[in-house]
Legacy VTK file of the C-alpha trace (Angstrom):
# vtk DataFile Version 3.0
C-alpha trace
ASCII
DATASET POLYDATA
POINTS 275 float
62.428 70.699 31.021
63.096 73.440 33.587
60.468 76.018 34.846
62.373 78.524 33.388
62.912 77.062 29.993
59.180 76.046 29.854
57.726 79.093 30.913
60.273 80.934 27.922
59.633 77.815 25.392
55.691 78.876 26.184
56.085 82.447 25.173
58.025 81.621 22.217
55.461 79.134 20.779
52.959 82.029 21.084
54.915 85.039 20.151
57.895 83.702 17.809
57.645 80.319 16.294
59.926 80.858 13.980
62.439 80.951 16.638
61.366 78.569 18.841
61.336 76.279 16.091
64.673 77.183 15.619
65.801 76.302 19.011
64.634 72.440 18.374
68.155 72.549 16.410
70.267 74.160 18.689
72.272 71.281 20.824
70.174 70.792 24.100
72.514 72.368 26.365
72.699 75.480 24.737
68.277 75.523 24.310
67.544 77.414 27.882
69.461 79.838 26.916
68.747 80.503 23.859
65.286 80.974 24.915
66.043 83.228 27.264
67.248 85.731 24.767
64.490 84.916 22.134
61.339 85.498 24.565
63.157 88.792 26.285
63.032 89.788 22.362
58.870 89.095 22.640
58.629 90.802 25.618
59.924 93.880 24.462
58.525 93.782 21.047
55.133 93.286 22.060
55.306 96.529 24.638
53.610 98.655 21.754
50.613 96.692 22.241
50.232 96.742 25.863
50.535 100.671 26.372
48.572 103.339 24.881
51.110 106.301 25.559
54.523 106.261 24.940
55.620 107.018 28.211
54.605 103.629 29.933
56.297 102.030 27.467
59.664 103.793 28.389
59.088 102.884 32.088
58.424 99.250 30.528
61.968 99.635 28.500
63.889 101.099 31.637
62.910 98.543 34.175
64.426 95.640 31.775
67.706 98.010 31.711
67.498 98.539 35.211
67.191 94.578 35.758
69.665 93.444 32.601
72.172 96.328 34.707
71.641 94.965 38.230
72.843 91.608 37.260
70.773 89.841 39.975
68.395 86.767 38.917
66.303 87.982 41.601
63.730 90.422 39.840
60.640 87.750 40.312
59.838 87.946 36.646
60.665 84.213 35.213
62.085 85.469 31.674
64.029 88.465 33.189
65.880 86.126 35.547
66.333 83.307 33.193
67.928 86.369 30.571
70.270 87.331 33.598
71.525 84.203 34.101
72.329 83.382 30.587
74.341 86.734 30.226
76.126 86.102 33.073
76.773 82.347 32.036
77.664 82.769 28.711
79.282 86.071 28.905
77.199 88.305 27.124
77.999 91.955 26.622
75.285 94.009 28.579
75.653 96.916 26.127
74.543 94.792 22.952
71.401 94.910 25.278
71.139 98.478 26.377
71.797 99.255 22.595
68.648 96.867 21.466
66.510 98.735 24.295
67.655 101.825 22.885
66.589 100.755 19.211
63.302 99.944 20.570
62.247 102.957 21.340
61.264 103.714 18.035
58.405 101.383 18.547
56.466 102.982 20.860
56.517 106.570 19.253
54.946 107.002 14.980
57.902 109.424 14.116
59.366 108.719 10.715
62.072 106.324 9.380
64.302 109.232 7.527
66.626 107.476 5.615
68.401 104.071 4.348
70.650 104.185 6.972
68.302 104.943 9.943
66.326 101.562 8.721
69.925 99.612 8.946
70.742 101.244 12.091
67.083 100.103 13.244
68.064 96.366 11.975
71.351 96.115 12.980
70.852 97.028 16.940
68.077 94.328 16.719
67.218 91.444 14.998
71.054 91.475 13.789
72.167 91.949 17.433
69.556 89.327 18.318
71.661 86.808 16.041
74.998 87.716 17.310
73.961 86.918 20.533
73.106 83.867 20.068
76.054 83.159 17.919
77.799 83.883 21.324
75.799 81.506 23.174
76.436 78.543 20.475
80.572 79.468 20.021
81.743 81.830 21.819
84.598 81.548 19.826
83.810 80.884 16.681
80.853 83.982 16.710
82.981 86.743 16.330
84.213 86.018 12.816
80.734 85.969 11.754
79.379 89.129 12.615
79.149 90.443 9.720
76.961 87.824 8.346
74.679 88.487 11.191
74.412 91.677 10.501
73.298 91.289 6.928
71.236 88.144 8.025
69.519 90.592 10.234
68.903 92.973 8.121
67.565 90.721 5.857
64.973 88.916 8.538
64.052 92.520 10.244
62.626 94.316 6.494
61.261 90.935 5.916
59.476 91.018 9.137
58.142 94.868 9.108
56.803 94.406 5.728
54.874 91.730 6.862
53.114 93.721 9.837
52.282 96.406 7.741
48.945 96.309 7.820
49.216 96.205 11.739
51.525 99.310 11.393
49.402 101.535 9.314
46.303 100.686 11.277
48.298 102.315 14.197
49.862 104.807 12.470
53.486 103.720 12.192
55.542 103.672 9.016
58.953 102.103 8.884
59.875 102.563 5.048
62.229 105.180 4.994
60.974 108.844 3.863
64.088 108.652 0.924
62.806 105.029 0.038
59.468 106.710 -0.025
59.920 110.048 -2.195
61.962 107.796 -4.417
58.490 105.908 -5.079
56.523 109.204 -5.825
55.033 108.708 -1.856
55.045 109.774 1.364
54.297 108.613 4.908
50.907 110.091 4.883
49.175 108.445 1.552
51.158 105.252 2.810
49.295 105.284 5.776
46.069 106.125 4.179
43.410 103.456 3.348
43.852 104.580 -0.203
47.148 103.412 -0.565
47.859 102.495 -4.277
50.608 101.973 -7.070
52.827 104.281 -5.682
52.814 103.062 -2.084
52.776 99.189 -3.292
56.269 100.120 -5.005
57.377 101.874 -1.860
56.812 97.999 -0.131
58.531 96.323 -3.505
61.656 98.459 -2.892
61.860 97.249 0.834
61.506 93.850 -0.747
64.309 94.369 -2.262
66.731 95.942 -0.126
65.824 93.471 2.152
66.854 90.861 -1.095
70.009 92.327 -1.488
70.999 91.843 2.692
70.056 88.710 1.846
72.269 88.101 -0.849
75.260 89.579 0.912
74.641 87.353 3.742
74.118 84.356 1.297
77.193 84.845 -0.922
79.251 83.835 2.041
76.998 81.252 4.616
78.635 78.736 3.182
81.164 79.483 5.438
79.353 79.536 8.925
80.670 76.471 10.914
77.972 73.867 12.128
77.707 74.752 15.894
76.338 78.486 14.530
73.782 77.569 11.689
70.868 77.438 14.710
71.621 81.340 15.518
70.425 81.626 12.053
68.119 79.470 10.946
65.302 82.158 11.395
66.607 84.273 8.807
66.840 81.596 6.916
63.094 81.948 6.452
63.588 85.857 4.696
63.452 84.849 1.562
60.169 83.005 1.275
59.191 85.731 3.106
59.695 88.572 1.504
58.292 86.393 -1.525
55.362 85.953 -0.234
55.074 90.187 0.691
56.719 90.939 -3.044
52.839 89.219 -4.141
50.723 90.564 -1.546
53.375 94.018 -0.982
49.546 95.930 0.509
48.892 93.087 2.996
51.706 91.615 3.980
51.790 88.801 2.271
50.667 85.564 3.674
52.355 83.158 6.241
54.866 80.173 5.215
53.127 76.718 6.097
54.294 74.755 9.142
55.807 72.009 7.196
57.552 74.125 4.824
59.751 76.287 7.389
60.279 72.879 9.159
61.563 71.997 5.642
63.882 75.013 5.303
65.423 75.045 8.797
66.063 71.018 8.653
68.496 71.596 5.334
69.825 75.033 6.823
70.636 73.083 9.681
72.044 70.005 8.019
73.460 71.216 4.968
74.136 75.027 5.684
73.562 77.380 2.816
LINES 1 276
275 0 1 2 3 4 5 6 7 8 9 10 11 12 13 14 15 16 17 18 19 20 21 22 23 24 25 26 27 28 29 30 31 32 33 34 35 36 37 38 39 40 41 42 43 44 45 46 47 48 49 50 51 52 53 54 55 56 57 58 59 60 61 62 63 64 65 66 67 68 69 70 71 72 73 74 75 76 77 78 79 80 81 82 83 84 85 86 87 88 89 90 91 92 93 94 95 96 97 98 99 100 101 102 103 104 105 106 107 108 109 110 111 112 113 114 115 116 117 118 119 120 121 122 123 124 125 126 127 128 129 130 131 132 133 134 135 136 137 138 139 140 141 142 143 144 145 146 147 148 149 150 151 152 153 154 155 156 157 158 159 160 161 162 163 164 165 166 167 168 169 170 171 172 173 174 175 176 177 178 179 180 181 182 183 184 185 186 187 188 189 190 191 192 193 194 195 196 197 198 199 200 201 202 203 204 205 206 207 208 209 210 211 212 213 214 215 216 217 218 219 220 221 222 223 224 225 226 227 228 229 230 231 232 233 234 235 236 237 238 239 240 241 242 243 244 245 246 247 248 249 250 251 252 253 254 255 256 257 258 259 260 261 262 263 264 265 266 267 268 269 270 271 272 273 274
C-alpha cells in the first residue's frame, strides 16, 4: 500500500467507514483513487468542526478550489495531491468539484433549508456528485448512463445521513429539514431546535424519513440495471435503508448505528448480487 493510499485509507477508517468499507470491493487498481475522492469528502465535511466563524471555513473551502484549480500535485498536503492526481488520471470534471465546494457552504453558516428543492439541490451537488464520481473512476464509460441513479442514490444516502446527525446539528444550531417540510408538520426551525422538541418536530424527522424512502425507491426500481464494475460507487447508499430505519424508531436521536457485521453483510450481496 502506497503512502498516499494509506494515509487516505487512515482518514477514511476514522471519518467514513462506510466508505472505506466500500472500497474493499472496488477492484484494487481503481482503490487509491477512490480514496482519494472519499477522504477529500471528510476533509471538507468535517471543516464545521474545526472553525468557530464562518469565515475560516471559507478560506478552508477556497484553498481546496484554489489547489483542485491549479492542477499541480504539489500542494504538500497528502490527500489534496493524491485528489489531484486522480482527477487528472481518470479525467474528472473539475466543476463537479467546484460545484460540491459550493454546496458546502451551507455547512458552515445555520441559515435555513427553505424548501424541497433546496434539500435536493443540497444532495444532489454532494453525496450524489460524490457517487458519480466514482462511477467515473470505476467505468468511465459505462457511468454516464447511470447518473440518474446516482442522483436518487444520493439523495437517498445524504437525508439518511443528516437525520442521523441531528442531534449534533441542533446542539449547534443547524437545521436541514426544509422550512415547507417543517410548516407542513405544524413546526418550525426554532421549536425544532429547542430541547423541547416533541410530536410535531418528531413528524418533521418521519417526513425526511420518508422522502429520503421514496429516493430510495426510485433509485431501487431500476439498480437492477447497474453493470458489475459500478455496484462499489454505490454500495454506501446501499446502507440508506437500514438507516433511515433505524432514525424512523429513534426520529429525536438519530437513531442508532448499523452493526459491523451487518453492513459487511449488505455491501457483500450489493456487491455480488446487485439489487
Amino acid at each position: 500500500m502506497t503512502e498516499s493510499l494509506a494515509h487516505a485509507m487512515a482518514t477514511l477508517r476514522e471519518g467514513d467507514r462506510d466508505r472505506y468499507l466500500s472500497i474493499l470491493y472496488a477492484p484494487e487498481d481503481r482503490r487509491k483513487a477512490l480514496a482519494a475522492l472519499y477522504a477529500f469528502n471528510v476533509e471538507i465535511a468535517r471543516v464545521r468542526d474545526l472553525i468557530h466563524e464562518p469565515l475560516p471555513g471559507e478560506i478552508r473551502l477556497q484553498w481546496w478550489r484554489d489547489a483542485i484549480a491549479g492542477g499541480q500535485p504539489t500542494t504538500g498536503n497528502p490527500l489534496a495531491d493524491a485528489l489531484i492526481q486522480t482527477i487528472s488520471r481518470h479525467d474528472l470534471p473539475p466543476d463537479a468539484f467546484d460545484n460540491y465546494i459550493e454546496a458546502r457552504i451551507f455547512d458552515l453558516y445555520d441559515d435555513p433549508m427553505t424548501d424541497r428543492n433546496m434539500l435536493e439541490g443540497y444532495c444532489g451537488e454532494t453525496a450524489s456528485t460524490l457517487i458519480q464520481l466514482a462511477a467515473m473512476i470505476l467505468d468511465r464509460a459505462a457511468a454516464p448512463s447511470y447518473a440518474a441513479l446516482a442522483g436518487h442514490a444520493g439523495c437517498a444516502q445524504a437525508i439518511a445521513g443528516l437525520m442521523r446527525l441531528l442531534p449534533v446539528h441542533c446542539m449547534r444550531g443547524q437545521c436541514y429539514i426544509p422550512a415547507d417540510i417543517l410548516a407542513a408538520a405544524g413546526t418550525d426551525r426554532e421549536a425544532m431546535l429547542s430541547a423541547a422538541a416533541g410530536e410535531n418536530e418528531k413528524q418533521a424527522v418521519l417526513a425526511m424519513v420518508a422522502l429520503g424512502r421514496e429516493h430510495l425507491a426510485r433509485f431501487e426500481k431500476d439498480a437492477g440495471a447497474l453493470p458489475d464494475t459500478l455496484r462499489p460507487a454505490f454500495l454506501p447508499a446501499g446502507l440508506a435503508g437500514a438507516y433511515l430505519d433505524r432514525v424512523a424508531r429513534a426520529p429525536l436521536s438519530g437513531g442508532s448505528d448499523i452493526p459491523a457485521i451487518k453492513k459487511h453483510w449488505i455491501m457483500l450481496r450489493r456487491a455480488t448480487r446487485g439489487w
